[in-house]
N, C-alpha and C positions, 0 to 999 in steps of 0.2 A: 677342700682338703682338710683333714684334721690329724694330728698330730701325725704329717707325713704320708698319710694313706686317703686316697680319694674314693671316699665310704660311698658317696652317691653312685658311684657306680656300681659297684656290688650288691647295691640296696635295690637300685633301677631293673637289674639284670633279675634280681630274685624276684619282683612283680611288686616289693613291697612298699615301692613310692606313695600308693594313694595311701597309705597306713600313714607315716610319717605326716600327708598332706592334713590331713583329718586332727594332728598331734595341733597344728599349728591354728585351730581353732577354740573357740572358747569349751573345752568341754568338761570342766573345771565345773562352773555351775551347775553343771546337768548330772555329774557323779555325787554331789553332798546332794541332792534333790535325791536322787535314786536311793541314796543311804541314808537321807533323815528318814525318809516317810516308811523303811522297814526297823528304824532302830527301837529297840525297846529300852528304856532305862529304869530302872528301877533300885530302890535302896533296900538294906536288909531286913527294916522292918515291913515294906513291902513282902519282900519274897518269904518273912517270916506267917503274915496273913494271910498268901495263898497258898501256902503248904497247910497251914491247919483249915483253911477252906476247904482244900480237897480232903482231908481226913473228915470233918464235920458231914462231906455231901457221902463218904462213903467209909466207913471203920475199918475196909480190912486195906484202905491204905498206908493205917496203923506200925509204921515199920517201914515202909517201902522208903527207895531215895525219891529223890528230886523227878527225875528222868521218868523213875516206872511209875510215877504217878500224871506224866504229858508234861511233866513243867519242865521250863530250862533249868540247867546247872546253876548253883548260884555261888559266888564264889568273893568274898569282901576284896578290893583292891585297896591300898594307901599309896596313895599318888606320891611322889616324891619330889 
């Protein structure tokens, strides 16, 4: 029961017990594993030498943004 309503059943009936069952293991380490090994980090003078990289490998990217040259957006954040 939780705050008066006994959720497990409704949860039972919609099939979606084994979802919950799966919640209740560790899967915690296996999601920062899945999301380190795609993250890219980089600072702005990074993303400052490979914007002039790709103009250096080709000139008429001379003008283009970020994107229409294949690189990601880059964008300063100040943490707070």
């Amino acid at each position: 029961w939780v705050n008066g309503y006994q959720l497990e059943e409704y949860f039972r009936y919609q099939g979606w017990s084994s979802f919950f069952e799966i919640l209740n293991e560790p899967v915690y380490p296996h999601l920062v594993k899945d999301f380190w090994v795609r993250a890219e980090v980089f600072d702005e003078e990074d993303a400052k030498r490979k914007l002039m990289s790709k103009v250096e490998e080709d000139p008429a990217n001379q003008g283009k943004t970020r994107v229409e040259m294949g690189l990601n957006e880059f964008s300063v954040s100040h943490g707070n």
